[in-house]
N, C-alpha and C positions, 0 to 999 in steps of 0.2 A: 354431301356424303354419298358415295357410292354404295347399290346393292352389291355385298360379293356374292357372288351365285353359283352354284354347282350344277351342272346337268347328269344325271341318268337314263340312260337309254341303253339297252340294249341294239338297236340296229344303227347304226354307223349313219348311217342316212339322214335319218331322224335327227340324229343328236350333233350332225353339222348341220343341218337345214338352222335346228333352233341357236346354234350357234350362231351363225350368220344373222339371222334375224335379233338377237338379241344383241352382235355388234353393232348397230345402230340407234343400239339406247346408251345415251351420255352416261346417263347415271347409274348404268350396269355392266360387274366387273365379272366375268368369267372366271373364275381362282380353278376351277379342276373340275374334269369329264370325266365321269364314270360308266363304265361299259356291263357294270351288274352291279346287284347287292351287293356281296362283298365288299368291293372295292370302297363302293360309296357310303357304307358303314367306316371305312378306314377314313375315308377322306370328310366328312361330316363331324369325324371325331376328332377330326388335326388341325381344321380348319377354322373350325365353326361358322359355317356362312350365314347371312340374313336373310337367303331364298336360295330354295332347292326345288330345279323342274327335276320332276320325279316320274321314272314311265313305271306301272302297273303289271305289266303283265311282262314277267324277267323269269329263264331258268332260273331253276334252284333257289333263290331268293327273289320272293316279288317285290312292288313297292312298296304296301302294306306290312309286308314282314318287316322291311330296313328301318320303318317307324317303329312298329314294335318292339325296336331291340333297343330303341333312342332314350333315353330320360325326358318321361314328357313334359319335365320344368325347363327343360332347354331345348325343344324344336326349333327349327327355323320356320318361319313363312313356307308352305308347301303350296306346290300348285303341280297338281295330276297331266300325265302326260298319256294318250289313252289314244289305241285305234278305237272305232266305235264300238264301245260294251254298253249294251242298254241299262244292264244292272248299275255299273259305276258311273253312268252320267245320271242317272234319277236317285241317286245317293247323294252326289254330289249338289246336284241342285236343290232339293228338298234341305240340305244342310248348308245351301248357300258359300258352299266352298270351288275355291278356285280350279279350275282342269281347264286343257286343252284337247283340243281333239286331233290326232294326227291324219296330214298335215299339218303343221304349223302356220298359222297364217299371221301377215300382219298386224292385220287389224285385230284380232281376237288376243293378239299377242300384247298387243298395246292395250286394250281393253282391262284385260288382267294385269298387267304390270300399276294401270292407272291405280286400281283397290287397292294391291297393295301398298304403293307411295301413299294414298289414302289412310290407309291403316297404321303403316311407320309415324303419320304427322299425329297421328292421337294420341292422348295421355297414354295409351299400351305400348302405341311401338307393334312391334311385330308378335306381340302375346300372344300367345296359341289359341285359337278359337274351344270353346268347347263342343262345338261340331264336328271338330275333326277329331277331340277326345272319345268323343260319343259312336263317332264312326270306326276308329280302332280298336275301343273294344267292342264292336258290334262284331269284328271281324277275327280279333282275336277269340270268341266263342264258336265263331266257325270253323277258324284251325284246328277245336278240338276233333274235328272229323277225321278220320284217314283217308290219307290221298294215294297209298299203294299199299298194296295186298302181297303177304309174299306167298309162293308156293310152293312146298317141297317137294321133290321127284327124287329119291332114292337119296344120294348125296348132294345134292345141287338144289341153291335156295337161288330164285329168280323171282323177281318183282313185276307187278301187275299195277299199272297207271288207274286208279279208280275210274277216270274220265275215259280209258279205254275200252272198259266194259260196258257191254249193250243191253247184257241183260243177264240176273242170275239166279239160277234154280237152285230149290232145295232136292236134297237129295239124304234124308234120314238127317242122320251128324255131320254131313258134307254139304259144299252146296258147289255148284258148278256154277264157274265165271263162263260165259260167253261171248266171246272179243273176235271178231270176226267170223273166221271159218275154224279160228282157234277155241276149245276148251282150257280151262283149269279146272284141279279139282282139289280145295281148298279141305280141311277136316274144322269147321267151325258151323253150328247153327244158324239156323236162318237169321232167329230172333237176334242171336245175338249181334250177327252182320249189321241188319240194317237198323241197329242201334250207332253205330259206328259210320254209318255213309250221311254224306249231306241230303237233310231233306229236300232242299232245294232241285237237287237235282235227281235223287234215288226215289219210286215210290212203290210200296209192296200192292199192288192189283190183283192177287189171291194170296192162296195158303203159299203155292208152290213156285211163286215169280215177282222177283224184284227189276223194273225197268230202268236203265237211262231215260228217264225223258226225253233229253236233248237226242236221243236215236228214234224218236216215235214219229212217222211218217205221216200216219193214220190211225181214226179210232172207227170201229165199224160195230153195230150191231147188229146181230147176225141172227138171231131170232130173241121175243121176248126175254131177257132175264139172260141171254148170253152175248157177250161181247169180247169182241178181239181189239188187239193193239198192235199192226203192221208196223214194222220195225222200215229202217231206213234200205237194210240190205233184203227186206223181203220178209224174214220170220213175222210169224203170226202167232201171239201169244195171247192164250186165253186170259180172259181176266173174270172176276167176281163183282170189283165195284163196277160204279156206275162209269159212262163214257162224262156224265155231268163232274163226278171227282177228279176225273185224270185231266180234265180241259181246265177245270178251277185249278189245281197244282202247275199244267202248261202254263196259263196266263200271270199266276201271281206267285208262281214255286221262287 
């Protein structure tokens, strides 16, 4: 009995490398390539495959979200499809779930495919791990975060990428996005913003500044009791915590 399998990928590349490499397994049947979420919501729903390579990281709909939209009494076998994200391979492992890493290779490809025929011969069959239960809604409480900001300018509402901002001031009832050499200027509280950003990656380092992390270049302390955070493009924002808080957040945010 043949795997029917579905690939997702986003880069074309990608999703004929694992094409090809996956034509040389007897017992797996390619049924439909999908090029985003969408599609591969339509096609998971018409098809219902036994294994689904899934890539992660997709406009507009990532891998994670196409699960979440799934009935999780009828998943297929899932196995992650991932450039290197440190965050999604130490999830993954820790929960003993299947991913590749892009490239596709052979042997890692074979490797994985072994667990799952592994998995199909057991009294479950292809049952959904509750690792990957456990990881979806780990994930699903992080999409309660907003991931763009809009901001009005007279008549015209235009959208701000959370991940695009590097850092953002309070300013009374306003706070200022700063994304490059560009401002916003947003009419919501601090407090209530950075209730709303991922902590992972947002952390408040005084009254009047909230960081991107993933923009902090450098931490410096610059005399007892005060300390700066050099951003990637050069800004130098003062902070109140310690450089010991913002490096424990760096390391395990």
């Amino acid at each position: 009995m043949k795997l029917r399998t579905i690939i997702v990928d986003d880069e074309p590349l990608a999703l004929q490398r694992l094409k090809r490499l996956l034509g040389g397994e007897p017992d797996v049947e390619v049924i439909a390539e999908c090029e985003n979420g969408a599609t591969a919501l339509d096609a998971i729903g018409l098809y219902h495959p036994d294994l689904v390579f899934l890539d992660i990281k997709m406009p507009e709909m990532d891998g994670f979200e196409v699960l979440q939209e799934l009935d999780p009494k009828r998943l297929p076998a899932v196995v992650f499809v991932t450039g290197y994200d440190e965050y999604a391979v130490r999830a993954f492992e820790a929960r003993a779930l299947d991913y590749i890493l892009k490239p596709a290779t052979r042997q890692r490809l074979a490797e994985t495919l072994n667990r799952v025929r592994e998995r199909q011969a057991t009294a479950k069959g292809l049952a959904v791990p509750k690792e990957l239960l456990e990881l979806l809604a780990e994930k699903k409480d992080a999409t309660a975060y907003i991931r763009r900001l809009s901001v009005r300018t007279n008549n015209r509402l235009t959208f701000v990428a959370v991940d695009e901002v590097d850092w953002i001031e309070a300013a009374g009832n306003y706070v200022v996005l700063h994304t490059g050499r560009t401002t916003h200027i947003v009419r919501q509280k601090m407090r209530e913003l950075q209730a709303q950003l991922p902590p992972e990656t947002f952390l408040r380092v005084s009254r009047s500044a909230i960081l991107n992390l993933r923009r902090i270049k450098e931490l410096q302390a610059v005399t007892p009791g005060e300390n700066i955070a050099i951003l990637i493009d050069g800004q130098r924002i003062p902070m109140t915590c310690t450089i010991h808080e913002v490096e424990e957040q760096l390391r395990f945010g």
